[in-house]
Each structure stands twice: as C-alpha cells, then as structure tokens.
C-alpha positions in Angstrom: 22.2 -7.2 -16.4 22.1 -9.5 -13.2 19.8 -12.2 -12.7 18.4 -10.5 -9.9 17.3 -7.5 -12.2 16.3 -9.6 -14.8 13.8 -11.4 -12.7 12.5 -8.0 -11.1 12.0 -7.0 -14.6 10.7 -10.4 -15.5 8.4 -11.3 -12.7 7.1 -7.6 -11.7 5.0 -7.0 -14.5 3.5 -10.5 -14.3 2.6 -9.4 -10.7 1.2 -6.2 -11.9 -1.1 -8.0 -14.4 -2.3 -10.0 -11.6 -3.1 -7.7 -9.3 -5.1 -5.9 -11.8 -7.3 -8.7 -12.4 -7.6 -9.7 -9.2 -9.0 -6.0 -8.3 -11.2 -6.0 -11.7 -12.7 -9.4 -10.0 -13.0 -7.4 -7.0 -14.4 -4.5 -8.8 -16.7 -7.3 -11.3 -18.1 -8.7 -8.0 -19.1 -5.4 -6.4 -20.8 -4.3 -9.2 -22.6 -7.9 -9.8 -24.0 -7.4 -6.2 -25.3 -3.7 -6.9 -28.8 -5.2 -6.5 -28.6 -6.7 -3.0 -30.3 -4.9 -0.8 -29.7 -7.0 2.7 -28.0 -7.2 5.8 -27.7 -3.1 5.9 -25.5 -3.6 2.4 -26.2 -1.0 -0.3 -23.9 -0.9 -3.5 -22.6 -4.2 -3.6 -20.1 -6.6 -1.5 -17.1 -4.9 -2.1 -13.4 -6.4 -1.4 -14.3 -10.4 -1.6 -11.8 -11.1 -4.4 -8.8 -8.6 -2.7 -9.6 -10.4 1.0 -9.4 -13.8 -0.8 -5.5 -13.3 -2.2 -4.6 -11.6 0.8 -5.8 -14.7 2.7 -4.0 -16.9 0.9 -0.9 -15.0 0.9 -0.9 -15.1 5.4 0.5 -18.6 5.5 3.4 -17.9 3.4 4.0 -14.8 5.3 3.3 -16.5 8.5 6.2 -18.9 7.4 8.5 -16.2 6.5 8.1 -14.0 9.7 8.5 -17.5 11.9 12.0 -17.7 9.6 13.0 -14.4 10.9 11.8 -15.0 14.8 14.0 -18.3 14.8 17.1 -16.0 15.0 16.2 -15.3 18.4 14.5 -18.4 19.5 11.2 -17.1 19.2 9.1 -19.8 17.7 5.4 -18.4 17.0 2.4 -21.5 16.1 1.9 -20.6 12.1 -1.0 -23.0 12.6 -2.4 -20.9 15.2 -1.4 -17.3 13.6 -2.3 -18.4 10.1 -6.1 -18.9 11.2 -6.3 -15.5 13.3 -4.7 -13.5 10.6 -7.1 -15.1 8.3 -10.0 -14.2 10.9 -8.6 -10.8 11.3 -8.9 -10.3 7.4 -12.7 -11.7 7.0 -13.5 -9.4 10.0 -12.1 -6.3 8.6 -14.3 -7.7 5.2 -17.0 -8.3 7.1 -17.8 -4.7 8.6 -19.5 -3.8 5.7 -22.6 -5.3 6.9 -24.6 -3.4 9.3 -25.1 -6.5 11.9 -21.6 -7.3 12.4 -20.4 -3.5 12.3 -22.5 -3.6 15.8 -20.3 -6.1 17.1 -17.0 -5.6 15.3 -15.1 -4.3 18.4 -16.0 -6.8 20.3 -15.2 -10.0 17.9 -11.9 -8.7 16.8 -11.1 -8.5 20.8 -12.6 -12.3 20.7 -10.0 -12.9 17.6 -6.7 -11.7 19.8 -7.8 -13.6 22.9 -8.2 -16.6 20.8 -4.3 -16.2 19.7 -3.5 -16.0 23.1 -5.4 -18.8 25.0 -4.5 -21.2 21.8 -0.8 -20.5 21.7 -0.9 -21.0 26.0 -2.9 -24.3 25.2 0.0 -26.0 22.9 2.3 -25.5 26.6 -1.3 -27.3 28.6 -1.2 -29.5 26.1 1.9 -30.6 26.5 2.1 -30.2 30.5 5.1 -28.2 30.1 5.4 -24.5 30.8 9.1 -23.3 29.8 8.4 -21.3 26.7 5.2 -20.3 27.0 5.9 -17.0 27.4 7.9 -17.0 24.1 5.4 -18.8 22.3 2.5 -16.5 23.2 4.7 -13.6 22.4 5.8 -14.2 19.0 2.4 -16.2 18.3 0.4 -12.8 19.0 3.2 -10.3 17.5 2.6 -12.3 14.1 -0.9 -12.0 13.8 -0.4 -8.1 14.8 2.0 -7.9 11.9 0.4 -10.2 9.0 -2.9 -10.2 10.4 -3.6 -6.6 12.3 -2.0 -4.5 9.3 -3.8 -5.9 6.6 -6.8 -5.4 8.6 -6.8 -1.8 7.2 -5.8 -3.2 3.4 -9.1 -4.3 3.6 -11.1 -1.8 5.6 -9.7 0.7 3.0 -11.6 -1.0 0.0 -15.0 -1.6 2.5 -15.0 1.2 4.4 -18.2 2.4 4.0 -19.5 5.4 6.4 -19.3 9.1 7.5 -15.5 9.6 6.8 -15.0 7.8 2.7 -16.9 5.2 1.3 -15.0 2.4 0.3 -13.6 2.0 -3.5 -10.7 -0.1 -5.3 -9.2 3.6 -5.8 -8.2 4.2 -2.2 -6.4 0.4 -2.0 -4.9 1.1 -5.7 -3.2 4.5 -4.4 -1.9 2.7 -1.4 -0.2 0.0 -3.8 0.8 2.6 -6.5 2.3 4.7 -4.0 4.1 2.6 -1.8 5.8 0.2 -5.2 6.4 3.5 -7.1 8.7 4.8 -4.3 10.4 1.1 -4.4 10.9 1.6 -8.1 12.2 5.1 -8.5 14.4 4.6 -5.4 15.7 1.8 -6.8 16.4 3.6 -10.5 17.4 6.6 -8.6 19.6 5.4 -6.0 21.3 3.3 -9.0 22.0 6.5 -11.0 23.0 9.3 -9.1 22.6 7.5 -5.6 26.1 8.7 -3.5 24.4 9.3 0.1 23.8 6.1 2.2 20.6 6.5 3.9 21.2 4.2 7.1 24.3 1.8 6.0 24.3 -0.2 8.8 21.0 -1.3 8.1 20.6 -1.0 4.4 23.9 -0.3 2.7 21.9 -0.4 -0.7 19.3 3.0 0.1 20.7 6.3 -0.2 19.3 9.7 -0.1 19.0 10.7 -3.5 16.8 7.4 -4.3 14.7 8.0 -1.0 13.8 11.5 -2.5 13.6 10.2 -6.6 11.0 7.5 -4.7 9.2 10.1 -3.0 8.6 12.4 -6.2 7.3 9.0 -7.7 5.1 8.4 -5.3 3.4 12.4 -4.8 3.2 12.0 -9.0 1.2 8.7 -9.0 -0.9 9.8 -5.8 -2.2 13.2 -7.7 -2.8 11.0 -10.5 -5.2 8.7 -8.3 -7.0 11.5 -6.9 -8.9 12.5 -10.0 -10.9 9.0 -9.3 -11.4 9.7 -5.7 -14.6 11.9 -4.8 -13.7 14.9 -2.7 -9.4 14.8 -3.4 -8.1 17.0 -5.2 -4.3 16.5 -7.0 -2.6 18.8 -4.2 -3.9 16.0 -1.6 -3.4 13.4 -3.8 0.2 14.5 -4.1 0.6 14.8 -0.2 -1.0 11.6 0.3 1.5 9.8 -1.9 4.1 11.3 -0.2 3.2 10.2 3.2 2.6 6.7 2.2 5.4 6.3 0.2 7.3 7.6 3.2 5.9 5.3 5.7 6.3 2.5 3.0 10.0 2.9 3.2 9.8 3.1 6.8 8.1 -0.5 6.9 10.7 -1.5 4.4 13.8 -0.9 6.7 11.9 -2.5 9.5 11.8 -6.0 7.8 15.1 -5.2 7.2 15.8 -4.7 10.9 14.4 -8.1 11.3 16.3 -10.1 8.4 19.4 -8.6 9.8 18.9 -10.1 12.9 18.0 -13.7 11.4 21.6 -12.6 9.5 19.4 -13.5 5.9 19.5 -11.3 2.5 15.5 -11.8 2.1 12.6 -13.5 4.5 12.4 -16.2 1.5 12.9 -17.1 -1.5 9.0 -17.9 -3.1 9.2 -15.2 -5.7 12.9 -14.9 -7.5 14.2 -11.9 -7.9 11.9 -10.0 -5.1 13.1 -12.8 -2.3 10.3 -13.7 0.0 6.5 -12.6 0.8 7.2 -10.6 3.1 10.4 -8.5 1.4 6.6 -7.9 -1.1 4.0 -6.4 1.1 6.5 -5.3 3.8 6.0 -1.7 3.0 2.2 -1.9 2.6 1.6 -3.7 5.8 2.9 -0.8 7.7 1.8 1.8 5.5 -1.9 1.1 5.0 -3.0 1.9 8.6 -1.4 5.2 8.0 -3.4 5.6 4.2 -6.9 4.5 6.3 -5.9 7.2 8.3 -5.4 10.0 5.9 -8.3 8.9 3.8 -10.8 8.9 7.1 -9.5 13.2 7.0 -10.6 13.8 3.5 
C-alpha cells in the first residue's frame, strides 16, 4: 500500500468524525435556540457551528488559490479576500433573520465592492498603478471562488422560506454525495478503470470510475431523502447524481488550475489529500447547483 493511500485511509475517517461533530454542534446549537423567538427567527439559529469551520478554513484556501494564481503572475490580496470571503459566509448565515433578509441584496453588493475598492487602494496606496488591474482581478475572482460558492454551503443549512426550510440534511447530502463519487471513483477507476476520462488533464479518471462514483453518489442521495420532508428516494437518487456530477466537474477545474501552476496538489496541509482546496474543490462548485435543486422540491 502507498503512503499516499495509507494516509487517505488514515486521515479520512478522522475527517469524517469531525465533520460529524462539528454538524451535531451545529445541530446541538439549533436546537438550544428553539426558544428564541426574535429578530423574525423561529426554530433556532441554525448553521453557527458549520459557518464557523468554514470560516476558518478561507485563509488556508485563500493561500492555496493565491499558490495556483502565481503561475501566471496573478497575485490576489489574501488579506483583503480572506475578510470578504469571511463576510460573504456570515452574510449567507445571517439571512435567516428577517431584518437583514430585507437588505441581503444590497450588503452582499456592499461586500464585492468592498473587494474591489480595497484591492485598487493597495496600488493608491502605493502611488503606483501597473498591476492594478491584475490585482483587482484575481483579488475579486478569489472571493467569487472561496467566498461566493460557499455562500450557498451555508444558505443550504439556513435557508428558511417558501422553497425548503433549512436543515443539516440538505448540507449532509451535498457532502455525502459529492465525497462518495470521489471514493467509488477512486476504488472503481483502480479496479476495472481502462477508459481515460480527459488524460490531458487528469490521466488518473477514467470512465468506468466516473460512472462507479456516480452509482455511489445516486445510492447515498436516496438514502438522505428519507430525512428530507417532501423527497422521495427517486429524487433523492437524481439529486445525488447531479451533484456528484457537478462535484467531478469542480474537481477537474482545480485540476485545470494546478496544471497551470505545473503542481500535483494546491498544498500540502492535509497529507495524503494534498491541499484545502484539492478538499472542498468539488463542493464549492457543486453546492450552488444542490441550492438549486433543493429550492425545486
């Protein structure tokens, strides 16, 4: 067994363990706060725990994805993208309470112009404007890609209205879904895997674990549907299916990006898995997909 293996084996179940506790926290909390009956808030403060370790996960993204924009020069603030993807994420938590949902549009527009007159001020600052363009560029495109995305990792578990109220169910199906197609392509592709799926990009995916991913992911989305009011196993299977999909599809984009930078994995923080990002890569891009196919239930 390689050591790469060995430490996904290792180091993924610990991971697994503490995501569940930090969503039983999540879940602890939102029952805890059942009683409060302010701010328009009815059933408890849901997501604090799950928007907490997603915040402190943006730096190390933000470090990872500036990594990957160095291969072309592009140099993004991390200061400056750290603390709007973190104000992204408590703006997505805070739309749960009725007197910021009235003004949600307009703060999160407040949120990107912020990016964008911070990242021009580091050129004012400086009296220099070669760069700026650059700067502003890869500044905002890394709060649209850390930030933006994992707006609707939160929305999923607050969203509270006429379309799905939120609960830890509809984030857990979009995490279950998108790391089972990882695992049974992985298993898949290594035993009976012959068809390269894009070899230029990803020599390691084939067809047959693309499809051994996909029946992993339909199986563990009908098996989430039985908690989720109103979805049945057939759309829970679907569901799955699409996410996992898109997952993949987020999966070969960071790919795009490493090969570019010409680097195996966006870092090396969690052995075995590579970087931050090479983690929630696939759930970035699929959870604005899974808000939208819960919002048609």
């Amino acid at each position: 067994m390689d050591t790469a293996l060995r430490n996904r084996l290792t180091l993924g179940p610990v991971m697994l363990l503490s995501l569940v506790g930090i969503l039983w926290l999540d879940w602890k909390i939102e029952k805890w706060t059942q009683d409060i009956d302010a701010a328009g808030l009815q059933g408890g403060i849901r997501g604090a725990a799950f928007t907490v370790m997603l915040i402190l996960i943006v730096p190390l993204a933000t470090r990872e994805l500036a990594r990957l924009f160095a291969a072309e020069h592009v140099k993004p603030y991390r200061l400056i993208s750290t603390l709007a993807s973190s104000l992204i994420l408590l703006h997505a938590f805070a739309t749960q309470f009725e007197p910021f949902a009235k003004i949600a549009a307009s703060t999160l527009a407040f949120i990107i112009i912020f990016t964008m007159v911070a990242a021009a001020w580091q050129r004012v600052r400086i009296r220099e404007s070669q760069q700026a363009i650059v700067g502003m560029a890869g500044t905002l495109l890394a709060v649209m890609y850390v930030g933006q995305l994992a707006w609707f990792m939160v929305a999923l578990r607050v969203k509270d209205g006429e379309w799905f109220t939120g609960t830890i169910w509809h984030v857990v199906l979009l995490l279950l879904a998108v790391k089972f197609t990882d695992i049974g392509a992985f298993f898949v592709g290594r035993s009976f895997g012959k068809h390269k799926l894009i070899p230029w990009l990803s020599p390691g995916k084939t067809w047959e674990g693309l499809l051994g991913g996909l029946v992993f992911a339909g199986a563990i989305g009908a098996l989430c549907a039985t908690q989720i009011t109103g979805m049945g196993w057939e759309r829970g299977l679907l569901f799955g299916v699409i996410i996992g999909g898109v997952g993949q599809m987020g999966d070969l984009f960071e790919s795009m990006m490493k090969r570019d930078a010409e680097v195996k994995d966006s870092g090396s923080a969690v052995p075995g898995f590579g970087g931050v990002l090479d983690i929630i890569d696939s759930p970035l891009l699929a959870a604005p997909v899974a808000y939208l196919c819960f919002s048609l239930l």
